[in-house]
C-alpha positions as CSV (number, residue, x, y, z in Angstrom):
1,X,0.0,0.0,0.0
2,X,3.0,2.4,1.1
3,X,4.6,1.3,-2.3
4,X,1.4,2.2,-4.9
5,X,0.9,5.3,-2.5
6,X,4.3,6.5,-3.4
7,X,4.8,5.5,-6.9
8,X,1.5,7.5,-7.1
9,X,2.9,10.3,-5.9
10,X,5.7,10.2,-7.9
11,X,3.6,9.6,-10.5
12,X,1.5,12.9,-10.1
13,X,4.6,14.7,-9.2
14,X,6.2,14.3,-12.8
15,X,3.1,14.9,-14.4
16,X,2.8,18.3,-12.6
17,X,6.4,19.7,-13.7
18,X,5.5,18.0,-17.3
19,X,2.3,20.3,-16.7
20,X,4.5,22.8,-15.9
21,X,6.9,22.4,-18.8
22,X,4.0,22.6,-21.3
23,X,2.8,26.0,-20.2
24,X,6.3,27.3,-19.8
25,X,6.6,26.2,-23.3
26,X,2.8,27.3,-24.4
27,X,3.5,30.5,-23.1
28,X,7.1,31.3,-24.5
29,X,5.1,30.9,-27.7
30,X,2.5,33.1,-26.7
31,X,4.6,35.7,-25.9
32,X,6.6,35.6,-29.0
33,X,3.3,35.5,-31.2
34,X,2.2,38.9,-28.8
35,X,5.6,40.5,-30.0
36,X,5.2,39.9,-33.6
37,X,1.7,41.2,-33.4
38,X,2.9,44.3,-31.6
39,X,5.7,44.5,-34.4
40,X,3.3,44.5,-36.7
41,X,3.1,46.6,-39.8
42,X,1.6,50.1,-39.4
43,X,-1.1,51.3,-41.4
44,X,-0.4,53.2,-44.4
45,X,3.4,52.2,-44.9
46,X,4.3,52.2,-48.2
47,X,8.3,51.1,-47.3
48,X,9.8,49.9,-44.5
49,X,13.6,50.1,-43.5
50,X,15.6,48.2,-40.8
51,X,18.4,50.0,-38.9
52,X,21.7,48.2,-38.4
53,X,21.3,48.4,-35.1
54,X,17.9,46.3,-35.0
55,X,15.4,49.3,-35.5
56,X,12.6,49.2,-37.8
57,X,11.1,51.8,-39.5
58,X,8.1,52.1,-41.7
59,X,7.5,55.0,-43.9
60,X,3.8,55.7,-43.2
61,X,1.8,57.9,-45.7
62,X,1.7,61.7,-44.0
63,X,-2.2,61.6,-44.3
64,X,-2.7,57.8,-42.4
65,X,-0.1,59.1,-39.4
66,X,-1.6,57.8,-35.8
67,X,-2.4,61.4,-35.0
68,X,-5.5,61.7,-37.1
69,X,-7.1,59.1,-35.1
70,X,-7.4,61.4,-32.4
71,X,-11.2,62.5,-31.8
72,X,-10.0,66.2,-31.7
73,X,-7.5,66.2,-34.8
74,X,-10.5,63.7,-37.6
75,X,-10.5,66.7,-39.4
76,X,-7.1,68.5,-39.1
77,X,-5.0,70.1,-41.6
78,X,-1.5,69.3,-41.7
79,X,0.7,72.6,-40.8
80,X,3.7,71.7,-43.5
81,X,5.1,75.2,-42.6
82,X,5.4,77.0,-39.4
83,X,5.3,81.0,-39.0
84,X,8.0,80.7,-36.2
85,X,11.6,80.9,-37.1
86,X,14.7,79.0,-35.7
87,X,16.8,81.4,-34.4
88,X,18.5,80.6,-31.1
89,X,18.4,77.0,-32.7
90,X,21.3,77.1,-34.7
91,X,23.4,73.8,-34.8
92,X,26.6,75.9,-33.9
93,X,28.7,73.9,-36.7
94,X,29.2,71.7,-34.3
95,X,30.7,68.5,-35.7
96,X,30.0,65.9,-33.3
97,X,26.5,65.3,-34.9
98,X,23.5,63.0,-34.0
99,X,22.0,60.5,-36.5
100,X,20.0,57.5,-36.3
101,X,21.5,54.1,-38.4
102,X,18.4,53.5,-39.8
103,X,19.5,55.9,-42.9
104,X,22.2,53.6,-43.4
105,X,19.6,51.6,-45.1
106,X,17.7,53.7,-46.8
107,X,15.3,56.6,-46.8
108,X,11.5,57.4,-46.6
109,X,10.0,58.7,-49.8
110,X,9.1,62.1,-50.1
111,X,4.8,62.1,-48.7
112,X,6.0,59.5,-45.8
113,X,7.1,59.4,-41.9
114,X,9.3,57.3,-40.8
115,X,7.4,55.7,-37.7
116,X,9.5,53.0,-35.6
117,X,8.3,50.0,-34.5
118,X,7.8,49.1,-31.1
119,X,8.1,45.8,-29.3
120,X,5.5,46.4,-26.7
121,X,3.3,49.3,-25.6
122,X,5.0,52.3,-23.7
123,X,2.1,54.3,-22.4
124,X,4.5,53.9,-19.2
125,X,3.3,56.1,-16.6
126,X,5.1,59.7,-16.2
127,X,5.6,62.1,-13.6
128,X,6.0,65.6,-13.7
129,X,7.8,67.0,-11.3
130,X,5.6,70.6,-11.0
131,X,8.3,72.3,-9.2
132,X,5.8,76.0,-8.5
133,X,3.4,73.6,-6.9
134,X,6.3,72.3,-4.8
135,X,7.7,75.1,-3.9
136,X,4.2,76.2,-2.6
137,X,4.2,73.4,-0.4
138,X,7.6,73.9,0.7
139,X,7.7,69.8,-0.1
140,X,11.0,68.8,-2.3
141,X,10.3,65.3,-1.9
142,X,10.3,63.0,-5.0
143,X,7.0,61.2,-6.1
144,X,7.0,58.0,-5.2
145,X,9.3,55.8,-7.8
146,X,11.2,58.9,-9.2
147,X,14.3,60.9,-8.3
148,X,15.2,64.1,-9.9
149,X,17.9,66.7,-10.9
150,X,16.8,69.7,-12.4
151,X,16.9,73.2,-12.7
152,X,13.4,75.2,-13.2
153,X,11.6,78.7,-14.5
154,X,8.4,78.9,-13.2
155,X,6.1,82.3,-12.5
156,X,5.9,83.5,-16.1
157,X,4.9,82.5,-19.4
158,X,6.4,80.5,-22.0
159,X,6.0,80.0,-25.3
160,X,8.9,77.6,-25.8
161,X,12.3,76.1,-24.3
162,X,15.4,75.2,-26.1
163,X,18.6,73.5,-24.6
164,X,21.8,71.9,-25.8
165,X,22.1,68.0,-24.6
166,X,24.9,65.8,-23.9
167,X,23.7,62.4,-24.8
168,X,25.0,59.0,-23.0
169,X,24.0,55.8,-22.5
170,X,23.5,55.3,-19.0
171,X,23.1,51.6,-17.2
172,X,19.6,50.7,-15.9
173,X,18.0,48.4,-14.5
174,X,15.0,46.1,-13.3
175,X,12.8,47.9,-16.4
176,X,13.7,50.9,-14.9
177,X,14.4,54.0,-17.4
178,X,17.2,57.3,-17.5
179,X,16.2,60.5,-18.8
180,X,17.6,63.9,-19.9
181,X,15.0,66.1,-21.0
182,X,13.1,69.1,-21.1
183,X,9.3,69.7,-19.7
184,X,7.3,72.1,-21.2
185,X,4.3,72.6,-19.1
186,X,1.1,74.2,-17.0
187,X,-1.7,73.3,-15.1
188,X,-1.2,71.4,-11.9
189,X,-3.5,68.5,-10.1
190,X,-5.3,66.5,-12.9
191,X,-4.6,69.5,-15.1
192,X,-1.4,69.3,-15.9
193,X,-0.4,69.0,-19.4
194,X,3.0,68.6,-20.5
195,X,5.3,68.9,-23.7
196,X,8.5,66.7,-22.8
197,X,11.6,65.6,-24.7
198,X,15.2,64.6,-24.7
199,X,16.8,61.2,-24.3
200,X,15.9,58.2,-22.5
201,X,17.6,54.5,-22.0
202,X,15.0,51.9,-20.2
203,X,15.5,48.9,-19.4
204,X,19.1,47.7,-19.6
205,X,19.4,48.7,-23.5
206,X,22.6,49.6,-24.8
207,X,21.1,52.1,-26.9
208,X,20.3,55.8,-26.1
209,X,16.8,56.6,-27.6
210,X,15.3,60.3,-28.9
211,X,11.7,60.7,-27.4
212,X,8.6,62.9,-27.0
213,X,6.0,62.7,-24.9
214,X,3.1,64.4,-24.0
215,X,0.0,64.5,-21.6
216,X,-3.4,66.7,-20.7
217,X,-4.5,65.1,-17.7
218,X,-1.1,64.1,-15.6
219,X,-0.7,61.0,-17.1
220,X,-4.1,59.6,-16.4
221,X,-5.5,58.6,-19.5
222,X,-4.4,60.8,-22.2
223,X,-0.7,60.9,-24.0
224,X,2.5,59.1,-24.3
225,X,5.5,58.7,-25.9
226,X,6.7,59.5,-29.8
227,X,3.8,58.2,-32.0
228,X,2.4,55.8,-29.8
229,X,-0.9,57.6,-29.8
230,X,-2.9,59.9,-31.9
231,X,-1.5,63.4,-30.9
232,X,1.9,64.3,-32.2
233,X,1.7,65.5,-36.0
234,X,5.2,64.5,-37.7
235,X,6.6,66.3,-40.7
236,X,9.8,65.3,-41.4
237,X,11.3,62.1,-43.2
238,X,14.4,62.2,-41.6
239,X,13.7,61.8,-37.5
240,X,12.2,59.4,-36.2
241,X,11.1,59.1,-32.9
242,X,11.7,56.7,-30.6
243,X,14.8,55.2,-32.5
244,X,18.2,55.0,-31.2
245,X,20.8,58.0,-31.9
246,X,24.2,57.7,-32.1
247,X,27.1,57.9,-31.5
248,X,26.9,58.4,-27.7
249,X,29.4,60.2,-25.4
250,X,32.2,58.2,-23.3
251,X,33.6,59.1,-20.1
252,X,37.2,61.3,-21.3
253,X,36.8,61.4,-24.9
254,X,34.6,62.8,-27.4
255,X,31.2,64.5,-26.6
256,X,28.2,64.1,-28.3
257,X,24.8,66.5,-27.9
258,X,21.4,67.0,-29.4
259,X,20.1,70.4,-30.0
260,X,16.4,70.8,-28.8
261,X,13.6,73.3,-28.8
262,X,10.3,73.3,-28.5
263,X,8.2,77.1,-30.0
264,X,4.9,78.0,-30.3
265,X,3.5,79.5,-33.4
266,X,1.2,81.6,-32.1
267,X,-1.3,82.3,-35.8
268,X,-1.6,78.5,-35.4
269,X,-1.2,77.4,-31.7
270,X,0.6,74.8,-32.6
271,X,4.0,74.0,-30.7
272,X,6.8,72.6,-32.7
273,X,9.5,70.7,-32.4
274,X,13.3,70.9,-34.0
275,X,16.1,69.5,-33.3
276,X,19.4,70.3,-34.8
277,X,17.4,72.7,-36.4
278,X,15.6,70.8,-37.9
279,X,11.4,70.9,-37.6
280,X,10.0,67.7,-37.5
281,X,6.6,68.4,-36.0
282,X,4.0,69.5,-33.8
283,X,1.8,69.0,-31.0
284,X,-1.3,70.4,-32.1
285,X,-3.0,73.3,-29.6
286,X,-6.5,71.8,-29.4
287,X,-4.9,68.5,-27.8
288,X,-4.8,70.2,-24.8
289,X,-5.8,72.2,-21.8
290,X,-4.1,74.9,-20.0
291,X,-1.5,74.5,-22.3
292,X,-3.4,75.5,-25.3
293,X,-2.1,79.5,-24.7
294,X,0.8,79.3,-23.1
295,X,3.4,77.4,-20.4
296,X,3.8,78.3,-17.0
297,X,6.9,76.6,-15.9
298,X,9.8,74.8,-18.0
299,X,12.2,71.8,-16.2
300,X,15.7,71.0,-17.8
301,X,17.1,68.1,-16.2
302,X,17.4,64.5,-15.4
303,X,14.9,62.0,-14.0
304,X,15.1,57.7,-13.2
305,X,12.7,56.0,-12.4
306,X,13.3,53.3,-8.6
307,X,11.5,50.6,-8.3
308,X,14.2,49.7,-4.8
309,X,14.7,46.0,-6.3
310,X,16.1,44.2,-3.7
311,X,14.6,46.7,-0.8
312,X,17.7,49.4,-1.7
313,X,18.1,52.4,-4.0
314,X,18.5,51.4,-7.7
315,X,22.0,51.6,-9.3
316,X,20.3,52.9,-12.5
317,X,22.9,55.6,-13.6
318,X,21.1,59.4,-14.1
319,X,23.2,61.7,-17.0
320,X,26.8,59.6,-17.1
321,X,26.6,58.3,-14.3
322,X,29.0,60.2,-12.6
323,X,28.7,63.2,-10.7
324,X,29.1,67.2,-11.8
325,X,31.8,67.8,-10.0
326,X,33.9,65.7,-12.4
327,X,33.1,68.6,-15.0
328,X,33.2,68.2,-18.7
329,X,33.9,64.8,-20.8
330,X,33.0,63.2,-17.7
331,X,29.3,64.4,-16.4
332,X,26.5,65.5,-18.1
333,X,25.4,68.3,-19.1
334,X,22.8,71.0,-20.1
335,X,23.9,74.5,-22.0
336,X,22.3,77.0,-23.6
337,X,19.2,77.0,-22.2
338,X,16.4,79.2,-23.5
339,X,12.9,80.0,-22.7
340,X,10.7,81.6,-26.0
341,X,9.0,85.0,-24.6
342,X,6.0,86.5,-25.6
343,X,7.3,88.1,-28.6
344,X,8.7,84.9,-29.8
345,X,12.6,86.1,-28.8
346,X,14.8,82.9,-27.0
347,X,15.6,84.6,-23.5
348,X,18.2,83.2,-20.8
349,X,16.1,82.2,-17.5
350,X,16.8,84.1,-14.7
351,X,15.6,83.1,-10.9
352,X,15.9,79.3,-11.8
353,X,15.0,77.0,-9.0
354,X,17.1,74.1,-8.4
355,X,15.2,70.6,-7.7
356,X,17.2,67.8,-6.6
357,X,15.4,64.9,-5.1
358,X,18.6,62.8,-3.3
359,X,22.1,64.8,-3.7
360,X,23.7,61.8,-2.1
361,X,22.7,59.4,-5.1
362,X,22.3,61.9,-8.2
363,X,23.1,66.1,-8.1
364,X,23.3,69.1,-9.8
365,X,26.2,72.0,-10.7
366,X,25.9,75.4,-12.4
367,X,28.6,75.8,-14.8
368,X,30.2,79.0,-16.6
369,X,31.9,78.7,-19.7
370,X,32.0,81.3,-21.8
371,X,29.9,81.1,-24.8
372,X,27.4,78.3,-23.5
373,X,24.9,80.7,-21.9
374,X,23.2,79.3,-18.7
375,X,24.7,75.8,-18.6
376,X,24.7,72.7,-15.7
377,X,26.2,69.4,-15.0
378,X,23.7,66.5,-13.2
379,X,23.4,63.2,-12.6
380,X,24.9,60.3,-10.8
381,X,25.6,56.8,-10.2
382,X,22.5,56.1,-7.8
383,X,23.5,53.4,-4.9
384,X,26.4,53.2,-2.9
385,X,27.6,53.6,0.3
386,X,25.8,57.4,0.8
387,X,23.1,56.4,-1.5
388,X,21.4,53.3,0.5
């Protein structure tokens, strides 16, 4: 009796880890049938292009873009020229250019966007750090998830921000993400709308990605990144967003930086965005709220996201991953910052207010060099010792 009653134990025993085995199995498949669907095709390409460095990019037809699926934009008319001009934007002849490997391959036809696509969705939730609302409170304390280093102009308004960016590739970690980036924003509570973008590395990816992203509601239910989501209108044919630029900056050699700003044009209400002075599109006004005349306060900074994996402070690195007093080739940096004023004129900030969530794990320096306007150094390399 013992006997049968063990035998049939180890009987049921190996038929639970074959059990096992098969939905291990069943769902590996699964999941690699949910990525080919989410790699699917998107509607209205007409060619598609795959970057040396694993990218792929499909040259959608201007007129079938996502944005047009957007309840407020059915009937919109594509802005192909903007009233604003570029000035303050100007590349500087720098040499150490951007560009994404995609081109290597090829280019989208003349009519087309080049739209990447993405392995899984990344409606990821934001935060935006609403630094006047803050300050208010006297509370300097990062949301929950988040740490911070930034500088901030709030108690005007804005009609645009520019900056020059050093672009690395940072290490993260547990699906955690890296940022350098500018917000453009206004409202607070549930009305906050936003106008962000930079750089971002999530994840543990070796590659340093450009972004957008944008919000009317604080993240709730309305936005997200690049061209996730009906509400960025592209224009150009040679940006796209959400792929990987290159090359990237390393620690004691050559830098590498991308040139953004974001400017209203005020006979439209449309807010652009160039980089390298380049335009490659706009978020239209009537996508939003209390953003729709103007901004009232503009971050420039760095943000990670912790989700305290193994009950500590994540080691995901914030700008180089060292600190600012190591100083140039070696932290990163903003210069050149710019707000747009009323007039449409790039002014330096004055009264900026410095946010900086944990100075023992990621912090920020003012630097002055001559020629790079209002310029800083920030980040960090998270945990350690001072940073538990």
């Amino acid at each position: 009796m013992d006997d049968r009653n063990d035998k049939s134990a180890k009987c049921k025993f190996v038929l639970i880890m074959l059990f096992h085995m098969l939905i291990l199995f069943v769902e590996g498949r699964r999941v690699e049938f949910m990525k080919n669907r989410e790699l699917l095709m998107h509607e209205g390409t007409v060619k598609t292009i795959k970057g040396e460095d694993g990218d792929v990019i499909d040259c959608v037809d201007i007129n079938k873009q996502p944005a047009f699926n957007h309840p407020l934009l059915k009937s919109h008319t594509i802005q192909m020229k903007t009233h604003v001009h570029s000035s303050g934007t100007e590349s500087e002849n720098n040499h150490n250019i951007l560009f994404q490997s995609w081109h290597k391959n090829g280019e989208c036809p003349e009519g087309t966007i080049p739209i990447l696509r993405t392995p899984h969705s990344n409606r990821r939730r934001r935060s935006y750090p609403t630094v006047s609302q803050k300050r208010r409170a006297n509370d300097f304390s990062a949301p929950p998830g988040h740490e911070y280093a930034l500088v901030a102009l709030v108690g005007g308004q804005y009609y645009g921000a520019r900056a020059t960016i050093n672009v690395w590739n940072p290490a993260t970690y547990q699906g955690e993400f890296s940022f350098a980036q500018i917000w453009v924003g206004s409202g607070e509570g549930d009305e906050a709308n936003t106008m962000e973008v930079g750089w971002l590395v999530n994840n543990g990816e070796n590659k340093t990605r450009l972004f957008t992203y944008w919000t009317r509601d604080d993240y709730r239910s309305t936005g997200c990144y690049n061209l996730v989501c009906p509400g960025f209108v592209q224009t150009t044919t040679q940006i796209s967003l959400g792929a990987a630029v290159e090359p990237v900056s390393r620690y004691g050699a050559e830098q590498f930086e991308m040139i953004i700003t974001i400017t209203k044009d005020k006979s439209s209400g449309n807010w652009w965005l160039l980089m390298q002075d380049q335009f490659i599109g706009y978020w239209p006004g009537s996508i939003f709220t209390s953003l729709a005349d103007c901004s009232t306060e503009i971050n420039w900074g760095g943000e990670i996201t912790n989700s305290e994996f193994a009950g500590h402070h994540t080691s995901t690195q914030m700008g180089s991953g060292h600190f600012p007093e190591e100083s140039f080739g070696k932290a990163c940096f903003f210069r050149k910052i710019g707000y747009v004023d009323e007039s449409g004129n790039m002014r330096d900030p004055k009264d900026l207010q410095v946010y900086v969530t944990k100075p023992p794990c990621y912090d920020l320096r003012f630097a002055k060099y001559e020629g790079d306007g209002i310029s800083f150094y920030f980040g960090g390399p998270g945990y350690s010792d001072k940073c538990p």
